[in-house]
C-alpha positions as a Markdown table, in Angstrom:
| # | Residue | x | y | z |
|---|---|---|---|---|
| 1 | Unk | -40.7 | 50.4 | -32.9 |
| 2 | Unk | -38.2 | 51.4 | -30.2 |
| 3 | Unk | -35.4 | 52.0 | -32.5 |
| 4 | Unk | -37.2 | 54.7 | -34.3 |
| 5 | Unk | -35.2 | 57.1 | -32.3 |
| 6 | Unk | -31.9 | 56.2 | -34.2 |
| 7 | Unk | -30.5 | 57.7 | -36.4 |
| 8 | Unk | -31.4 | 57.1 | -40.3 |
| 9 | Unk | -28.6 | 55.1 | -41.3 |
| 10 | Unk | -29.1 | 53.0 | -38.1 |
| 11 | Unk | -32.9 | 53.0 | -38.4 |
| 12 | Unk | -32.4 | 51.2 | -41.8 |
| 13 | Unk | -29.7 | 48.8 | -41.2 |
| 14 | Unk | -32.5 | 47.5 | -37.9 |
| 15 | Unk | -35.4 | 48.0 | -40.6 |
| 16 | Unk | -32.9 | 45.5 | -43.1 |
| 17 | Unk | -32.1 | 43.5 | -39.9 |
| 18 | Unk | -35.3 | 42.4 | -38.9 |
| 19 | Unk | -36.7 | 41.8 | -42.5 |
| 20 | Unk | -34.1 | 39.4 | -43.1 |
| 21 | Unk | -34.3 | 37.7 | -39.8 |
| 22 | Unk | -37.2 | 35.4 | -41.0 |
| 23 | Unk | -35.1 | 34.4 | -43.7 |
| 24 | Unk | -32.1 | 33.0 | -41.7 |
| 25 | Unk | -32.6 | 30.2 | -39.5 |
| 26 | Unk | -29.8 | 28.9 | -37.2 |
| 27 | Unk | -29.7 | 26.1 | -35.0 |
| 28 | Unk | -27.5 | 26.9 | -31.7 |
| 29 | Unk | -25.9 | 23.7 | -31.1 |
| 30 | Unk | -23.8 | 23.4 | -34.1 |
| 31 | Unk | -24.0 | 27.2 | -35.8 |
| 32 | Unk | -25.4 | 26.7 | -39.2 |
| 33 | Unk | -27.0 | 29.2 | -40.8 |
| 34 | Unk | -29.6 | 28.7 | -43.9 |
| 35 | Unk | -31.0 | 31.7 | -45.6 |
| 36 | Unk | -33.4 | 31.2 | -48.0 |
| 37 | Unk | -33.0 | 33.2 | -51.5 |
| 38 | Unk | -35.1 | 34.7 | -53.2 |
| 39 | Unk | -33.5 | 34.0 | -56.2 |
| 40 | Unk | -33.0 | 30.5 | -58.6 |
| 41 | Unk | -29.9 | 29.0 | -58.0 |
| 42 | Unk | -28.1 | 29.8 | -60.7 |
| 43 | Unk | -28.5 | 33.9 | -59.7 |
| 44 | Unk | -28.2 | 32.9 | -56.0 |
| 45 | Unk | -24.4 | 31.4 | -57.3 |
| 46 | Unk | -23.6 | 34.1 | -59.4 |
| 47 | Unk | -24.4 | 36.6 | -56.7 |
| 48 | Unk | -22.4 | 34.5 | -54.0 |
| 49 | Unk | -19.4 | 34.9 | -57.1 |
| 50 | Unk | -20.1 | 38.4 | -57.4 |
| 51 | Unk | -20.3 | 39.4 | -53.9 |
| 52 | Unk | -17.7 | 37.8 | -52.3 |
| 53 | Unk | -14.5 | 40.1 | -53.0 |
| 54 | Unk | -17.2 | 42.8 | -51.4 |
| 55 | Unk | -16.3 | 41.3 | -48.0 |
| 56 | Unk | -12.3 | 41.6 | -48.9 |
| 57 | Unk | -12.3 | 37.3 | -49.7 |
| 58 | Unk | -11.9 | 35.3 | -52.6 |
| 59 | Unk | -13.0 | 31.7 | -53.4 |
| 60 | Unk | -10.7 | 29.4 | -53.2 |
| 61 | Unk | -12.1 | 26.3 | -54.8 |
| 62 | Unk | -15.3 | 25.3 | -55.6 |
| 63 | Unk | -17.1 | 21.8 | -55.0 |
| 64 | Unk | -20.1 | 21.2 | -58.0 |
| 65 | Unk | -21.8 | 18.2 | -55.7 |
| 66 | Unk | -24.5 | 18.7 | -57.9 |
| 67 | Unk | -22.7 | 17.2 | -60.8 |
| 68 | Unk | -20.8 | 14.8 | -59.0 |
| 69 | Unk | -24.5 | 13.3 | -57.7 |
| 70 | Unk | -26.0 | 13.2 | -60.6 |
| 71 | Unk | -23.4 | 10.6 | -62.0 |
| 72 | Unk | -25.2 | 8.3 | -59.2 |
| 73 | Unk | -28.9 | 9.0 | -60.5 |
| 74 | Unk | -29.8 | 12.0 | -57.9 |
| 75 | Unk | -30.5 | 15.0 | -59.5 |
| 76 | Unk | -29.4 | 17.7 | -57.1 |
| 77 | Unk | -28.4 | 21.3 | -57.5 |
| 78 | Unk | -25.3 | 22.4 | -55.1 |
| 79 | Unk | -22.3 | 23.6 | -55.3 |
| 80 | Unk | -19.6 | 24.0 | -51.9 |
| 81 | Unk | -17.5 | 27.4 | -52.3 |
| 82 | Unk | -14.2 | 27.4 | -50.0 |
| 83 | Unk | -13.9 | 31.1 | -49.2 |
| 84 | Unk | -11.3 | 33.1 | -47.1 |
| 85 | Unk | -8.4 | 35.5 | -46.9 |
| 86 | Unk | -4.9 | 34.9 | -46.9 |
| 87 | Unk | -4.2 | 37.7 | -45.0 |
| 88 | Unk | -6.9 | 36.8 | -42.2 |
| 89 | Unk | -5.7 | 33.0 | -42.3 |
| 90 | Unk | -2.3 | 34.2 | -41.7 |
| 91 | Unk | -3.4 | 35.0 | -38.8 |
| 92 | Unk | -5.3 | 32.1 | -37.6 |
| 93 | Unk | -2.5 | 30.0 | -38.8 |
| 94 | Unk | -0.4 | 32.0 | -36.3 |
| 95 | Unk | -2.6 | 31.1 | -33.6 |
| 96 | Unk | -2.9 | 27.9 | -34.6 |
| 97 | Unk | -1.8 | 25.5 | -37.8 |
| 98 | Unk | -5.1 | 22.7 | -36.9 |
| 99 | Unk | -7.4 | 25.9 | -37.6 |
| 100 | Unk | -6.4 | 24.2 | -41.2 |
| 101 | Unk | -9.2 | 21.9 | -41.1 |
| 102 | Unk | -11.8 | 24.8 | -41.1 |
| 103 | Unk | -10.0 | 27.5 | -43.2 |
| 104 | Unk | -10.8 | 28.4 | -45.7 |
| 105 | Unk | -14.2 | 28.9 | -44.6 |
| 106 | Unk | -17.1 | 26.8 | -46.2 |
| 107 | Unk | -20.7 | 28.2 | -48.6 |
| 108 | Unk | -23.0 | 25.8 | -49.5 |
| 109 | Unk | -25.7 | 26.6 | -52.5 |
| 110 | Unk | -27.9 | 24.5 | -52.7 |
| 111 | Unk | -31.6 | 24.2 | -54.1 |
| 112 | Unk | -33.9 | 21.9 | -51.4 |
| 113 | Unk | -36.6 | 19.1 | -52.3 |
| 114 | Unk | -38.9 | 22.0 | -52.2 |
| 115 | Unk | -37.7 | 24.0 | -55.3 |
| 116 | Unk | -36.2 | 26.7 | -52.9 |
| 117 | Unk | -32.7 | 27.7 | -53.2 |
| 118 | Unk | -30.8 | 28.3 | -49.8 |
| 119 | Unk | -27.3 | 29.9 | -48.9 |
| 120 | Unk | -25.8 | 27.6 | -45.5 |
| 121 | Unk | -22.9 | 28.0 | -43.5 |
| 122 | Unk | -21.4 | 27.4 | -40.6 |
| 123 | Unk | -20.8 | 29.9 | -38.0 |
| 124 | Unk | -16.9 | 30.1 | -37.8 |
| 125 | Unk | -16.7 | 31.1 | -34.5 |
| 126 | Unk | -18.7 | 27.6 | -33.9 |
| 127 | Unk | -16.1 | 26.2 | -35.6 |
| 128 | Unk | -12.8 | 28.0 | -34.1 |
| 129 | Unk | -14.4 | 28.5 | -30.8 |
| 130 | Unk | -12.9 | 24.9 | -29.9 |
| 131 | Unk | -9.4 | 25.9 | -30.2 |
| 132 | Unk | -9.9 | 28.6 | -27.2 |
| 133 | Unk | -7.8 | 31.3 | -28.1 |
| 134 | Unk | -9.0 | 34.9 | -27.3 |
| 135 | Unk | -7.4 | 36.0 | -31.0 |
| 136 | Unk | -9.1 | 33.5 | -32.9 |
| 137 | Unk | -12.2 | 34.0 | -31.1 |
| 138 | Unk | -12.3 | 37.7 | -32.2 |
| 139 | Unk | -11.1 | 37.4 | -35.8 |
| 140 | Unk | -13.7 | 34.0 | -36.4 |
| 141 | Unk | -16.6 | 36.2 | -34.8 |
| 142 | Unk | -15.7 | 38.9 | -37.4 |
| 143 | Unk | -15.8 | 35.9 | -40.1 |
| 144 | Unk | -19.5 | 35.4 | -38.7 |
| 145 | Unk | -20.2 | 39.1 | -39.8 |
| 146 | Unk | -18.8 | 38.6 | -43.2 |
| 147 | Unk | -20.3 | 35.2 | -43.8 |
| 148 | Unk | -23.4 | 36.5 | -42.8 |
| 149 | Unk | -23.4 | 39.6 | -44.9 |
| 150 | Unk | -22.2 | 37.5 | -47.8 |
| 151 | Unk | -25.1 | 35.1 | -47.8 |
| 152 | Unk | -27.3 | 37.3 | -47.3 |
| 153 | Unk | -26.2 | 39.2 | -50.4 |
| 154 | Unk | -26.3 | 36.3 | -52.3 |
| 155 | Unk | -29.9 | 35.8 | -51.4 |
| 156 | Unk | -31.5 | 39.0 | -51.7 |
């Protein structure tokens, strides 16, 4: 409890912090994330839909794989959002146009074998990180933040 001494507002975004850190898991060599919800898939979506102008983006497109599986026999609950900002891609753009094949950024939904519905992502300074430029660096490890405060929105 050595963060007791901070300040209330502080003490309860570490409280939030380290409750939610069992539910993210995150696998260092290729920056995916996968929270677990503790909703059904269909509330875990709608929150994603909900929450994601919160974080100033906007879906872009959106992927039912679900559907498009169960044509070949696999019943499967999942559905790919493309997320972003045009105003932040701008900027990436500037940097750099092959940032294109990353941006907009990519939420999967998805509900595993085990009934449990899960929020995944990549890490976009993962992603980015390749292209080795100190301004998309700092604007894809903001992303990280915004991804991360999305999905876990969606989950909770």
């Amino acid at each position: 409890m050595r963060f007791l001494h901070l300040l209330p507002a502080r003490r309860l975004l570490a409280l939030t912090l380290l409750a939610l850190a069992p539910l993210a898991s995150a696998s260092a060599q290729t920056g995916r994330v996968a929270l677990q919800s503790h909703k059904s898939f269909d509330q875990t979506v709608n929150a994603l839909k909900a929450g994601v102008s919160h974080g100033g983006m906007m879906i872009m497109a959106t992927v039912d794989q679900g559907n498009m599986l169960s044509m070949t026999g696999l019943p499967l609950k999942a559905t790919l959002f493309l997320v972003g900002n045009p105003t932040v891609g701008k900027m990436l753009f500037q940097q750099s146009h092959a940032v294109g094949l990353y941006v907009p950024l990519r939420i999967f939904v998805y509900q595993a074998r085990n009934g449990k519905t899960y929020v995944s992502f990549d890490t976009p300074s993962t992603l980015l990180g390749q292209f080795h430029n100190d301004a998309i660096t700092k604007t894809s490890r903001m992303l990280d933040q915004k991804l991360q405060m999305l999905a876990q929105m969606a989950a909770q």
